[in-house]
Each structure stands twice: as C-alpha cells, then as structure tokens.
C-alpha positions as CSV (number, residue, x, y, z in Angstrom):
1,X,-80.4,239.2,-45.4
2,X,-83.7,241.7,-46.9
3,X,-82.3,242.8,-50.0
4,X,-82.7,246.5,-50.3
5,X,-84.2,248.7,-53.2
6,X,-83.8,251.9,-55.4
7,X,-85.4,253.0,-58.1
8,X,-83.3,253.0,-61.2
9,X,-82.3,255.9,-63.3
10,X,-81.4,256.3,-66.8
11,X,-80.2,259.3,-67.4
12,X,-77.1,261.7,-66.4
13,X,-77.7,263.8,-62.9
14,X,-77.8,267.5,-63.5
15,X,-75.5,269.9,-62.6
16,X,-76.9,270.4,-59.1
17,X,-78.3,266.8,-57.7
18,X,-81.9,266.7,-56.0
19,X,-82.3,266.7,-52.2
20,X,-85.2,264.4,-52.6
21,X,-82.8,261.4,-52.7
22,X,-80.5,260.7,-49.7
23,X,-77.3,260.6,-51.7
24,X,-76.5,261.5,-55.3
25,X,-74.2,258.4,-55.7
26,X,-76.8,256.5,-58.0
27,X,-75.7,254.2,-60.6
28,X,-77.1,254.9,-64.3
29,X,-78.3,252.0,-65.7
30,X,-78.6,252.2,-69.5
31,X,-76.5,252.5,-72.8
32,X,-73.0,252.5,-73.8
33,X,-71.7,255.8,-72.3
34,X,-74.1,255.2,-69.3
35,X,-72.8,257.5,-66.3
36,X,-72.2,256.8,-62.3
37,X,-72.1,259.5,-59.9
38,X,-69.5,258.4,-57.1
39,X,-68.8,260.1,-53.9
40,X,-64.8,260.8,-53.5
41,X,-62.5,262.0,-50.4
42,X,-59.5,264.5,-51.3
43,X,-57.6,264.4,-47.9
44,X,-58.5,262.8,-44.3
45,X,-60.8,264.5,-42.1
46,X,-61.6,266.8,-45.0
47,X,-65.3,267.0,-46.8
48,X,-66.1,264.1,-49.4
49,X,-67.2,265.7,-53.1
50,X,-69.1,263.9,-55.8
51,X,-68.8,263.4,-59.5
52,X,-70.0,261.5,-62.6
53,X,-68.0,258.6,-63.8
54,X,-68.3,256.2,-66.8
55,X,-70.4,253.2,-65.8
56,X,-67.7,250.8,-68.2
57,X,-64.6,249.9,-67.2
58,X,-62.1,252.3,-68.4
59,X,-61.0,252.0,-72.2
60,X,-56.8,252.0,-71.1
61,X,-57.7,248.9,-68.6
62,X,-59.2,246.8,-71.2
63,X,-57.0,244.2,-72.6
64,X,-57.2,240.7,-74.1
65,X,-57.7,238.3,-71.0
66,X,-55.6,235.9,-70.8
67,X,-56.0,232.6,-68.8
68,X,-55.2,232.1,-65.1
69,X,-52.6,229.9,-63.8
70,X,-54.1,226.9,-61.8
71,X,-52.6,228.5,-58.9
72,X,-54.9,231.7,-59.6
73,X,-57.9,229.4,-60.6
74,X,-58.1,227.6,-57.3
75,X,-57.7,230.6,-54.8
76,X,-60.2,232.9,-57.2
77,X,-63.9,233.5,-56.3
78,X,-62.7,231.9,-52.6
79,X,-65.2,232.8,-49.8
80,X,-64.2,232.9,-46.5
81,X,-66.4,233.5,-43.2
82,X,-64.8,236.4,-41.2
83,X,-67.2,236.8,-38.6
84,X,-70.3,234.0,-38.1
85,X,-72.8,235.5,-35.8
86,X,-76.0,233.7,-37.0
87,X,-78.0,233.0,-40.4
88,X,-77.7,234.9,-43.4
89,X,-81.6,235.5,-43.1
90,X,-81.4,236.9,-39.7
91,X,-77.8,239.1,-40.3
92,X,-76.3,241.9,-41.9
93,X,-74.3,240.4,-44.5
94,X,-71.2,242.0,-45.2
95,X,-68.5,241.4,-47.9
96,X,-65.2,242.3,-48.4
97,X,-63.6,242.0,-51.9
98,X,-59.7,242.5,-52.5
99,X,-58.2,243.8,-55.9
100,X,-54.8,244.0,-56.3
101,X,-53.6,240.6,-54.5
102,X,-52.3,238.3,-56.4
103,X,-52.6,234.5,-55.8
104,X,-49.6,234.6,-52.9
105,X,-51.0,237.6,-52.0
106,X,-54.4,236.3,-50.6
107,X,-53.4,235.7,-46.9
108,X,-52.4,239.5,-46.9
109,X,-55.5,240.3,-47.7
110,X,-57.7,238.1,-44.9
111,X,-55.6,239.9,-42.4
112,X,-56.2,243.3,-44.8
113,X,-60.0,242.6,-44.2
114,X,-59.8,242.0,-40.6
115,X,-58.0,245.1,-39.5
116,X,-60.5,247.0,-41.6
117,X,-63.8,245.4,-39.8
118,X,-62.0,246.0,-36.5
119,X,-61.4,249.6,-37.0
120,X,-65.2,250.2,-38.9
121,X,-66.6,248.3,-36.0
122,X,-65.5,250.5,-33.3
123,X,-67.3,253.5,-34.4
124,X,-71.2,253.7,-33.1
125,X,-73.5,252.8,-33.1
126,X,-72.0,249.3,-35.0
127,X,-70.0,248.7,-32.1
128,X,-72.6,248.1,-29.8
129,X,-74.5,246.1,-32.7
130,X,-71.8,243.8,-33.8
131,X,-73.4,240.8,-33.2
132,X,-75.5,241.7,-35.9
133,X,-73.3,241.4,-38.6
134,X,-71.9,238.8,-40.5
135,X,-68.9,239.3,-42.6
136,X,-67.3,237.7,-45.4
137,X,-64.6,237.8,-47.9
138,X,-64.5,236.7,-51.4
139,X,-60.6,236.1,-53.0
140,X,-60.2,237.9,-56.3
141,X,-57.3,237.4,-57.3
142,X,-55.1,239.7,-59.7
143,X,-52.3,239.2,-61.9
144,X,-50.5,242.4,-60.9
145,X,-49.8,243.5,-57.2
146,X,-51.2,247.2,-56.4
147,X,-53.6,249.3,-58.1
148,X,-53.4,251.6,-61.1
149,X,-52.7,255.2,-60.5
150,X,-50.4,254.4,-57.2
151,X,-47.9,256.1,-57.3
152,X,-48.5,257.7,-60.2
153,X,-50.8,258.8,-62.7
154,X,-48.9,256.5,-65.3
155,X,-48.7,253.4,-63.4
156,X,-51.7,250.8,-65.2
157,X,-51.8,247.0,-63.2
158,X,-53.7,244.3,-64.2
159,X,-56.4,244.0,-61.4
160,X,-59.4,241.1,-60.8
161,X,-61.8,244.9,-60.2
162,X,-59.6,246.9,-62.6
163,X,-59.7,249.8,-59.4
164,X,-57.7,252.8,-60.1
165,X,-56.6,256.0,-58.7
166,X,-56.9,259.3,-60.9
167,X,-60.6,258.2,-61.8
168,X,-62.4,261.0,-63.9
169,X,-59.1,262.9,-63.4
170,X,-59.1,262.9,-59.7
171,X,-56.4,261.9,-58.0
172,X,-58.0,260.3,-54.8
173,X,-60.8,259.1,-56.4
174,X,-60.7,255.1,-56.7
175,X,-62.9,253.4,-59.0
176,X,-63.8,250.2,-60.0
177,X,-65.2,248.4,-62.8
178,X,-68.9,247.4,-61.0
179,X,-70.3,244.2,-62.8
180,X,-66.7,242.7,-62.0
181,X,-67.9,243.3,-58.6
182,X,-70.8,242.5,-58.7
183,X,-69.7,239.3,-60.0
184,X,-67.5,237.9,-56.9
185,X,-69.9,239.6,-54.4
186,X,-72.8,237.1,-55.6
187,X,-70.3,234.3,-54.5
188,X,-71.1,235.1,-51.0
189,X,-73.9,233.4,-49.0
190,X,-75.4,236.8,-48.6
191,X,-74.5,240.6,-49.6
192,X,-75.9,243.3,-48.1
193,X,-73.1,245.8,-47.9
194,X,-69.7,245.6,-50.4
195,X,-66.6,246.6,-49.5
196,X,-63.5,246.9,-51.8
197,X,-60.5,247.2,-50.3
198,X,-57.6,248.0,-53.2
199,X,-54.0,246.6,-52.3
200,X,-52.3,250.3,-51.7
201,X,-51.2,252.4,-48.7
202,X,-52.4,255.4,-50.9
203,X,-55.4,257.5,-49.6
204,X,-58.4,257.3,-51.2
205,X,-61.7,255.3,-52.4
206,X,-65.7,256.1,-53.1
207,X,-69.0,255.6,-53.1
208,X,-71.6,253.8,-55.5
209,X,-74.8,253.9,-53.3
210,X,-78.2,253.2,-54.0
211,X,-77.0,250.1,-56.3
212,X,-80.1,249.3,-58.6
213,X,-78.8,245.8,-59.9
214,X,-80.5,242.0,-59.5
215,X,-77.9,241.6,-56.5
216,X,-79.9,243.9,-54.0
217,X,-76.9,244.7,-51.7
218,X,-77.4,248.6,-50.5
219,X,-74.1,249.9,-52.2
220,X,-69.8,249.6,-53.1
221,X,-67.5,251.7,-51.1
222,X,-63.9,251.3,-52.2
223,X,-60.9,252.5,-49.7
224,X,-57.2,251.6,-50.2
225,X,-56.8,248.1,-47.9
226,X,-53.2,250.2,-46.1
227,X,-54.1,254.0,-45.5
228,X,-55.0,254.4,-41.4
229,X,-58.0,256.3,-42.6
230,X,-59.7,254.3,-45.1
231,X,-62.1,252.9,-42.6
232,X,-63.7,256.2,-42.3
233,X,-64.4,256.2,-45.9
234,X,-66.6,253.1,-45.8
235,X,-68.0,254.6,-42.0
236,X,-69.3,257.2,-44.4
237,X,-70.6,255.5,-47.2
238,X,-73.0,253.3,-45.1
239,X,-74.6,256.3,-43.4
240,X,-75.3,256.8,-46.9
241,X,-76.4,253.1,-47.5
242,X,-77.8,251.7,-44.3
243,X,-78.9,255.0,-42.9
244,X,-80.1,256.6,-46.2
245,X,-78.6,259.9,-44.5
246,X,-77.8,262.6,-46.8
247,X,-74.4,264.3,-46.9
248,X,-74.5,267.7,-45.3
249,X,-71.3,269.1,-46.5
250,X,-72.2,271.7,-49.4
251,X,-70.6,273.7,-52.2
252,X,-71.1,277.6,-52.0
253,X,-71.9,278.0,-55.6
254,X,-75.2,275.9,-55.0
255,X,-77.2,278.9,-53.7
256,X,-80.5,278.4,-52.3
257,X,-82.4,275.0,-52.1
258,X,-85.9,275.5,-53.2
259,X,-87.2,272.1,-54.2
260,X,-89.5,270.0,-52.4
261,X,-88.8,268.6,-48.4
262,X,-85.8,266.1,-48.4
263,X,-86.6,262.4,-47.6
264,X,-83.3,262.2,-45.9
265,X,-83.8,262.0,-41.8
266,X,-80.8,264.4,-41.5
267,X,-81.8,267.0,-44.0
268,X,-84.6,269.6,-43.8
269,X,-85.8,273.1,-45.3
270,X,-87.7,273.5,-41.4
271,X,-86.0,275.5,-38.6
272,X,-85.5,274.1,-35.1
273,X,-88.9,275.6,-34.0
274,X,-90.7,274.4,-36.8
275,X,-89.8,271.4,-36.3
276,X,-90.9,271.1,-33.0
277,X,-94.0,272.6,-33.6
278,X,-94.9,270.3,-36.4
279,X,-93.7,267.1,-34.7
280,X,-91.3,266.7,-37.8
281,X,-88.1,265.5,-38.5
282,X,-85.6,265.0,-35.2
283,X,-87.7,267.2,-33.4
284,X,-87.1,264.6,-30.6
285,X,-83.6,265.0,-30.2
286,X,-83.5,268.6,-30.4
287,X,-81.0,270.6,-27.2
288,X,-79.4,267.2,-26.6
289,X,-76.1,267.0,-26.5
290,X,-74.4,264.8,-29.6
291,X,-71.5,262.5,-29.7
292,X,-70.3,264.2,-32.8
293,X,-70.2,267.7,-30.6
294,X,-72.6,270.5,-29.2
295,X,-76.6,270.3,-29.4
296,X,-78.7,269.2,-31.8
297,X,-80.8,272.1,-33.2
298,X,-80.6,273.5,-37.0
299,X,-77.5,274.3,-38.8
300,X,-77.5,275.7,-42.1
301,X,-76.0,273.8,-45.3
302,X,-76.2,270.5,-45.8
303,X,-77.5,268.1,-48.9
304,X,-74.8,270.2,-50.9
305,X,-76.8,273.7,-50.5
306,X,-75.4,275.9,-48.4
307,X,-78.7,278.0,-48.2
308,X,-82.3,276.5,-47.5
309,X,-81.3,273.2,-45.9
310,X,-80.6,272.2,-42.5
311,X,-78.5,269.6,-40.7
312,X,-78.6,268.4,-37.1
313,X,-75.2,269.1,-35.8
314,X,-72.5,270.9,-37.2
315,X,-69.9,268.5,-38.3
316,X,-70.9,265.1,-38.3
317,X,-69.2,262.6,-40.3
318,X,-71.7,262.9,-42.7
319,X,-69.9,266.5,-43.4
320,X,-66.2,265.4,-42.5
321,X,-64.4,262.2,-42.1
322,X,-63.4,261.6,-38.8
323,X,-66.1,262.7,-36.8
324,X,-69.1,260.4,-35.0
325,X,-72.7,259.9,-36.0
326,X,-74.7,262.3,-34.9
327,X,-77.7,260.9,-32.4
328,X,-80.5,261.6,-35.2
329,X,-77.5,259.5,-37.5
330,X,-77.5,257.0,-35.0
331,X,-81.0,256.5,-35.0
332,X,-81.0,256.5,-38.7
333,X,-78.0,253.7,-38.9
334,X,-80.0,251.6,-36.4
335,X,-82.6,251.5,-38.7
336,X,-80.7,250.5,-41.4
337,X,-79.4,247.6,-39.2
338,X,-82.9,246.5,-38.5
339,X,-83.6,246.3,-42.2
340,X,-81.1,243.2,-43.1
341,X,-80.8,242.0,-39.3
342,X,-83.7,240.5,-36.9
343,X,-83.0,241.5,-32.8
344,X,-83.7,238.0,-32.3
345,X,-81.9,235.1,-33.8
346,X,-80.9,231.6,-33.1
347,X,-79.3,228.6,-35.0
348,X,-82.1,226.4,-34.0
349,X,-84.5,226.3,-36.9
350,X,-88.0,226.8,-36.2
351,X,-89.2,223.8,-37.4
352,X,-87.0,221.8,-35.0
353,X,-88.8,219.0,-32.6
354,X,-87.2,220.0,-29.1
355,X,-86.8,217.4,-26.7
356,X,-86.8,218.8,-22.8
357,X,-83.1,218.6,-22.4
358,X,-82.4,220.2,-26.0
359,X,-80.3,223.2,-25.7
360,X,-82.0,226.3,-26.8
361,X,-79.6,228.9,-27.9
362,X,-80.7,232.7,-29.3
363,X,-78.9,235.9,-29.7
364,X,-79.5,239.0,-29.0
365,X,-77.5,242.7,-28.8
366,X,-76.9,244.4,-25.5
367,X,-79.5,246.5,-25.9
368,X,-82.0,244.1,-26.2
369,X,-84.4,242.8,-23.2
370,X,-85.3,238.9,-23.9
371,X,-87.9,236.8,-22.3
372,X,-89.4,233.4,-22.7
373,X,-92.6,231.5,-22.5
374,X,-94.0,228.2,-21.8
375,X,-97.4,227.3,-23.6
376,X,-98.0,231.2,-23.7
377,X,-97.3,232.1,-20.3
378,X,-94.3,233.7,-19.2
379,X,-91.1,232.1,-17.1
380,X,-89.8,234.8,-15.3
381,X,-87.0,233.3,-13.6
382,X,-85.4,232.7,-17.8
383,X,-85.6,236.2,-18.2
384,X,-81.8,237.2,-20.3
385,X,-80.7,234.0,-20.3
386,X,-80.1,233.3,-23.8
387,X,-79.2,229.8,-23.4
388,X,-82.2,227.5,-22.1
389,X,-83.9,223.9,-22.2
390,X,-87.3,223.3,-22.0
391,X,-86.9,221.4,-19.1
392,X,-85.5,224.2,-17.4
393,X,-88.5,226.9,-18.5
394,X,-90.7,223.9,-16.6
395,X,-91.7,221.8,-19.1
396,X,-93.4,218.2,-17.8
397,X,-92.9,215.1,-19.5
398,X,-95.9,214.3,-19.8
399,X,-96.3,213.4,-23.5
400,X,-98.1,216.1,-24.6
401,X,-96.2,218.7,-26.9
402,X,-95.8,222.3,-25.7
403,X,-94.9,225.7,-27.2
404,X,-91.5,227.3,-26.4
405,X,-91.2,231.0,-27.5
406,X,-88.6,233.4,-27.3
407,X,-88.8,237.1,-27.2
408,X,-86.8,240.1,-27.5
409,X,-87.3,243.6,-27.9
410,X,-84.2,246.1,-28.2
411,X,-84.5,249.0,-26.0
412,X,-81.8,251.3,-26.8
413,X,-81.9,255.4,-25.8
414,X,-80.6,255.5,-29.2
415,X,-84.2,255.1,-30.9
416,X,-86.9,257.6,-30.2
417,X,-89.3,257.0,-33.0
418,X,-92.3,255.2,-31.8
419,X,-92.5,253.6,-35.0
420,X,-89.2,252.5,-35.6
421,X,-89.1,251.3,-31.7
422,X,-92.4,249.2,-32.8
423,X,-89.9,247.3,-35.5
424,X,-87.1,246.4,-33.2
425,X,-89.1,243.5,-31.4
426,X,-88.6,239.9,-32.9
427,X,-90.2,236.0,-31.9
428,X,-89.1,232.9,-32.4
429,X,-91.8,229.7,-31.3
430,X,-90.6,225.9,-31.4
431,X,-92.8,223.0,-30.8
432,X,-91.2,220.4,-27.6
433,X,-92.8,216.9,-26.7
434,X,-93.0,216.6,-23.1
C-alpha cells in the first residue's frame, strides 16, 4: 500500500475550477468555515456536477454524544477482511465504511459491502485486475438506522459518519462528516481507496478526491449501500482517484478554456492531429475503436469547458454514469493500480530460508507473463507456474545455498506507454540451502 499525495489548498476554489488539476474535488484544509468541493450525481446515467461544501460537520447534526451501549462498543471500529489477495504492501487496499447500521444491523452491512465490490469489480479494467485488490470493511456503528435527508428533507438520524442527503441544498448530494472517516478508515491494515456506503435505497453519494490528510488514501466516495446504481458512483470517483482522469462533462456557461495544458491524461487543448504530430497525449490510441463507443480521436468539452478542451471519446463514464472507461481511461486506471499494487506478489517473505521441498507460492494477474531462475539462469520448463519448489526449478542438495527469483512482467494491450509498460515488471529473490 504507497500512500498517495496532493498538494494541499487553503483557500475556496473560484467560480470556474483550473484544468491543471485532474478533479476539482479537493479538500480545503484550514480554518473554521474551511470549504470542500465534492463531486455529486442528480439522476443515473446522467452527468455528475460539483460544488463547495463546509469541511465541518453540519451544525443541525451536532449533538451532545452520548455513550454507546456495550453491545455498540464491541461491534464499533470492527475490521473485517473481505477479500485477502496478498500483503498490504504489495495490494490495493480498499475500505468499505457503513453509516447508518446500527449494532444488529452490522451483518446487513458485510453482505451491503459485498454486493457493492461485486458489481464495482465487474467493470474494466478492475475486473481483469482483481487479484490486485484487497478489500476491507470497518463496522461503524450508529445509533439510528438510515441516513438523514431520506426520505425527506426533514428527516435528521443519529449516524457513526453523520452522512446526509440534501447536502449544500442538493437533494442527491450525500455528505459526510470526513475526520469521522478518516477515523475508522485508519483502523484498517491499509487504506488506499474509502468507500462509504450509507444505509438507504435512495440515489445518491460524492466525491472528496485528492484527500490531503496524514492518512494518504487517494480519496472518499459516498453511494447509498441499496440503489442498483450506486456502484457507478464509486466506478467514477476512482477514475478520478486512481486514474487522476479529469471529468469531461462540462457546463455551457464556462466559455473557452484558455489556461495552461491540463495534466489530466484525458484532457487536452491539442487536436487529434496535433497530437499525433507532437507525440503527445493518447496520440497512441488515436482511430481505435473504444469500449465506451466509436474511435478515439478529439471531442470537444470536457474538464467542465465546453470550448478549448478535448476528450478522447464522446461519452465515457468520466462524462455519464453508466458508460465504460475509455482505452486511454484504461490505461490511466492501470496505472493507478500499479501505484498501490506490485504485478508480483507472494506470501513468502523475502527473507525466508527455503529448503528444496519448500513450496514457493506468487501471484500474478492474467495479464502478466512470469518466469523463474535458478542461481541467475533461467528454468524454462517453470515458466507460469506460479506454484514451485526449489527442488523442482533443479536445485541440488548439495549444501551450498542458491538463489531462487521470480519474475513477472504484465503485458496487457491495455498499456501503450513505454514508460508506464517499463513500471509494470516486478522481482522477488529468496535464498535456499541445497
């Protein structure tokens, strides 16, 4: 788990946010009154918008707290493994918070957090990379069932996260209160990614990327735990935080973008030709056909401008919920899995004294090509197995001790970038006594 950074900003966005960054959703760090910009979704399939929100938790879900039963004290703060695929080090670590469960409630919730990871895992390019992840969830436990604001504007429950509908007025906007957060995520093992799912069937939830706290997880998406839909929500909000994709829907009072080259690897002021001509951008992937629909050229609007930027496809679901990566998306997500995850991992530590019947085992994705070598020379015949001995790569016993390395290299069509296909190689070396 590589915790991720951001630099921190202190003072309100402006009325039009900077291209420069990959998402507006940036938390404000400062004073009382300190502001969050937070990406929200009015209807499914529709085009996300973003706003400013106070930082605190709001004033008319402050109360006096009052102690927890002892039922409530020994389920709170819980963490439970979900899905185990290697060492935190060598993982994406991801964590799944409830609010709005109460105590008898938290079984609800496990099953809550495994529909949701089965539904966001099934959407490339994570589900051929799921064996990269490991996920988690951490038992916060509420004192009222349900969130504020569902059904109604009115309704106010006593949550762990103190999430709530009709945040900053807006009905499908669903907050939280992000040190509480912040709080039960650092009871995990490892955080890379946080997910709050809010006990509710109603639609809705948002985005705090770029999150510039000691924690170093890359960002809080919030999505009601019961809505068919909220899994796109989160989808969404990690192109934002593992891809560091901008959003390329884009409001038509914006006008023209005139500042300086976005950063973001689906966002450019360069035209198709241009970008071919100056090697620049996802020149690569340019006439191919995308999973999110037609070719990838230049499409006008994106990064909220709906003049003087350009966006690879035309409706990926960095523009509208429901919709695929685009291949220069894909690319950019991979890379964000490559920043928290290794392509080579294995429960056997390093410094481990093998033995020539000790049973080596490593892991790799699908992807991935994997060979291994004896004392720096290659067995061919162990090529892909993932499971070996050092007996079996031809080790002798003949008391001397040998080096055993393992090494993989993932070679996906979904990676055209020399240099980021120069980052996707991994090696592991143990030490056996012959």
């Amino acid at each position: 788990m590589a915790a991720a950074t951001a630099a921190t900003l202190t003072s309100t966005a402006s009325a039009h946010p900077t291209a420069e960054s990959a998402h507006p959703a940036t938390a404000k760090h400062g004073p009382a009154g300190a502001e969050v910009e937070v990406e929200y979704f009015t209807k499914p399939g529709g085009h996300p918008r973003h706003t400013s929100v106070p930082a605190a938790t709001p004033e008319r879900l402050q109360r006096v707290e009052r102690a927890l039963s002892p039922a409530q004290t020994a389920a709170d703060g819980d963490v439970t493994s979900v899905v185990d695929n290697g060492p935190t080090a060598e993982k994406l670590d991801v964590v799944f918070i409830g609010d709005g469960y109460t105590a008898d409630q938290q079984e609800d919730f496990h099953s809550d957090v495994r529909a949701k990871w089965a539904e966001m895992s099934a959407v490339q390019p994570y589900a051929s990379y799921t064996d990269l992840f490991n996920v988690w969830s951490v038992d916060a436990v509420s004192r009222q069932s349900g969130v504020s604001g569902d059904p109604g504007k009115d309704v106010v429950k006593d949550t762990a996260l103190k999430s709530y509908f009709w945040c900053d007025g807006l009905e499908r906007l669903l907050c939280v209160d992000e040190k509480k957060v912040e709080s039960y995520a650092m009871k995990a093992p490892a955080a890379d990614l946080v997910v709050v799912l809010s006990n509710s069937t109603k639609y809705g939830g948002a985005g705090y990327n770029d999150v510039t706290s000691k924690p170093g997880y890359d960002g809080i998406a919030t999505a009601s735990s019961d809505h068919p839909d909220s899994d796109q929500i989160a989808v969404h909000e990690t192109g934002h935080s593992l891809g560091k994709l901008a959003d390329e829907y884009f409001y038509p009072d914006y006008g023209t973008y005139t500042g300086a080259e976005p950063t973001a690897a689906n966002a450019t002021k360069l035209t198709a030709e241009q970008m071919k001509a100056q090697s620049k951008k996802w020149y690569r992937w340019l006439g191919q056909t995308s999973p999110d629909g037609g070719l990838v050229g230049a499409y006008e609007g994106g990064a909220y401008y709906p003049k003087g930027i350009n966006r690879p496809t035309e409706n990926s679901i960095m523009r509208s919920l429901g919709r695929e990566y685009s291949l220069p998306g894909r690319e950019a997500m991979i890379a964000g899995f490559y920043r928290h995850a290794s392509v080579l991992s294995s429960t056997t530590p390093a410094s481990t004294a093998l033995r020539p019947t000790t049973a080596l085992t490593v892991d790799i994705p699908a992807s991935a090509t994997l060979t291994w070598w004896l004392d720096g020379k290659q067995v061919t015949a162990a090529k892909g197995r993932t499971q070996v001995t050092p007996k079996s790569l031809g080790m002798r016993a003949d008391g001397r001790t040998h080096t055993i390395t393992a090494k993989a290299a993932d070679t996906t069509a979904w990676v055209k970038d020399p240099a980021l296909r120069k980052q996707l190689t991994a090696s592991r070396t143990w030490k056996a006594k012959g």
